[in-house]
C-alpha positions in Angstrom: 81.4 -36.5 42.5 79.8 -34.4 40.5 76.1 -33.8 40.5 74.9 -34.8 37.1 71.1 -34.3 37.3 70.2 -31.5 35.3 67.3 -29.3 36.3 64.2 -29.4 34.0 62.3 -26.9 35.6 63.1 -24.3 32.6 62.1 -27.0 29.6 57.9 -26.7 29.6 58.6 -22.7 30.2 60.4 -23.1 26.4 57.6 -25.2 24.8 55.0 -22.7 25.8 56.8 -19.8 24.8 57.8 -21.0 21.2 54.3 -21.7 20.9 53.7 -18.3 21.4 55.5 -16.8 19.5 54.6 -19.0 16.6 51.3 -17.8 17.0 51.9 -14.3 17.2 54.4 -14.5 14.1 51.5 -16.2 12.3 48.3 -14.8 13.2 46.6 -15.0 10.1 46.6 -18.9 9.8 45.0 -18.9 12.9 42.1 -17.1 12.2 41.3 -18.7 9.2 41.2 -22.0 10.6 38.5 -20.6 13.2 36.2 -18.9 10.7 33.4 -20.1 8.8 33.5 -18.7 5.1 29.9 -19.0 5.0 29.0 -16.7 7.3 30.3 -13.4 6.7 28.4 -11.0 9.4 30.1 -7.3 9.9 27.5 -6.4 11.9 25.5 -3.9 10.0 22.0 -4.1 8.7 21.7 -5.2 5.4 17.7 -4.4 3.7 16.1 -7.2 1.8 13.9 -5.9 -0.4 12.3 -9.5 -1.6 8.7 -10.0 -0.5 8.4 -6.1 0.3 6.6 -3.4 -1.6 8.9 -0.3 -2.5 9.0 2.3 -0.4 9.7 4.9 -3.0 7.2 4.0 -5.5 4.0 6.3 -5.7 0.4 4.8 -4.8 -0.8 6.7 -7.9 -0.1 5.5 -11.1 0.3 8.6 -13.3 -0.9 8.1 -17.1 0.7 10.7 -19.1 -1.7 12.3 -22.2 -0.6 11.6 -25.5 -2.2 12.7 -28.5 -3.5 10.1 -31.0 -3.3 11.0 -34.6 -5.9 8.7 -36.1 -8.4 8.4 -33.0 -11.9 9.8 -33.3 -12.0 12.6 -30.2 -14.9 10.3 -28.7 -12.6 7.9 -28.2 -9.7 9.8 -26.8 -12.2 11.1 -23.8 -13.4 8.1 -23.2 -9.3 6.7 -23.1 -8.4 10.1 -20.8 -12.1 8.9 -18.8 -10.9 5.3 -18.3 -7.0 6.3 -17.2 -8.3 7.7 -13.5 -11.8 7.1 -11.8 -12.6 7.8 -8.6 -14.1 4.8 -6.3 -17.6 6.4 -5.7 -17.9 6.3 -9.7 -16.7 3.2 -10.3 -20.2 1.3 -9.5 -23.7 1.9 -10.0 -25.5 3.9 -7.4 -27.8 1.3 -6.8 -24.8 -1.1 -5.7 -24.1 1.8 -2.7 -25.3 1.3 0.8 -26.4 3.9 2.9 -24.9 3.6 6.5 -25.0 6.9 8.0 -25.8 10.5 8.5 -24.5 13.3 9.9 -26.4 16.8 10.3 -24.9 19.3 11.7 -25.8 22.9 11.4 -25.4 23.9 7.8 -23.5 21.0 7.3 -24.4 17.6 6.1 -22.5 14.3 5.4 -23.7 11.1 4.6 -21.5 8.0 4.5 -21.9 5.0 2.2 -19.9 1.6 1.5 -19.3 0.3 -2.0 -20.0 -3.2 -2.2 -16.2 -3.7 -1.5 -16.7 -3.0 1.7 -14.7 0.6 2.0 -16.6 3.1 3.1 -17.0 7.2 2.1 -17.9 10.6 2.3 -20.6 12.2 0.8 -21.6 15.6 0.4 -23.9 18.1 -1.3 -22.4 18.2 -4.9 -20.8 14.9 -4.5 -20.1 12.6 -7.8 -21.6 9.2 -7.0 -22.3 6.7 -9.7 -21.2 5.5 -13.0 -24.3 7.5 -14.8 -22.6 11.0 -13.6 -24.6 11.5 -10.9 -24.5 14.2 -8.1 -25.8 14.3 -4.6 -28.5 16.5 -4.4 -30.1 16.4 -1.5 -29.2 14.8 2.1 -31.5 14.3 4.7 -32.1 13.2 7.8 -32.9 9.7 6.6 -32.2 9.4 3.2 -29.7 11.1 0.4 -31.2 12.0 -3.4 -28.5 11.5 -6.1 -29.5 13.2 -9.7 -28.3 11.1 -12.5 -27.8 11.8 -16.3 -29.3 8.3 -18.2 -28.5 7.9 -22.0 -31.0 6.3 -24.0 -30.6 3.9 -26.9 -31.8 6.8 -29.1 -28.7 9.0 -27.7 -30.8 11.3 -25.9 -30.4 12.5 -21.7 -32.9 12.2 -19.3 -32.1 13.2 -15.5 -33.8 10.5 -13.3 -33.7 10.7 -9.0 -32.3 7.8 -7.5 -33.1 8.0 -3.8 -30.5 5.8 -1.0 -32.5 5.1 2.3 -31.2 4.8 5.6 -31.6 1.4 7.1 -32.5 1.4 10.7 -31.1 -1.3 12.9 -29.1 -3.0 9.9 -32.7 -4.1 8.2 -34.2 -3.5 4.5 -35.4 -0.2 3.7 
């Protein structure tokens, strides 16, 4: 008699090779079934720019001069006037506030705020005001700014405008 069992010890050894190699014949329809086509990440930073100010755009706007064939020359200085002014001459000096001073030597600085709340550097010679004014004088408690006033009949008159220290955050 012959033995007619047959040995099956070699027939889950061929399933898991034939799977195998189907998987390594066709790689590429395995990976696609396991990515997401939504989210594509190579992993590498990518810059936004939405929401954020440009980094290669300057703080200063630069107004180029043109000349104006039919403008009266008042009007073009007053147009070259209006393109850049400084913050101390963009209020009154009556709207500045005193807030410190500084003597030292020679030298002496004075610091005021606008009524925006920045605050600056003043010196002897310093413009200050809307009316063209100039520091003057600085002292140890107060700073005298020399303004140039137009009149309704067109003519100049200097006038003294003095800024007072105030002590302990009072009035004058």
């Amino acid at each position: 008699m012959q033995n007619r069992t047959k040995k099956r010890s070699n027939h889950p050894f061929k399933w898991v090779a034939a799977a195998l190699v189907v998987l390594f014949l066709f790689p590429v329809t395995a990976v696609v079934y396991c990515a997401d086509p939504g989210d594509v990440d190579t992993g590498t930073y990518r810059y936004n720019p939405e929401g954020k100010p440009d980094p290669f755009k300057p703080f200063i706007k630069i107004v180029e001069k043109g000349k104006s064939a039919g403008k009266a020359p008042d009007t073009q200085l007053i147009e070259e006037r209006a393109a850049f002014i400084p913050p101390l001459q963009r209020f009154s000096t009556e709207e500045f506030r005193l807030t410190g001073i500084v003597l030292t030597g020679a030298k002496r600085f004075a610091m005021v705020e606008t009524p925006e709340g920045k605050r600056y550097l003043l010196r002897r010679n310093t413009r200050i005001g809307i009316n063209e004014g100039r520091v003057i004088k600085i002292l140890s408690d107060s700073v005298v700014v020399l303004e140039k006033i137009k009149d309704f009949e067109g003519n100049t008159n200097t006038e003294r405008i003095i800024l007072t220290l105030r002590k302990n955050g009072g009035n004058p």
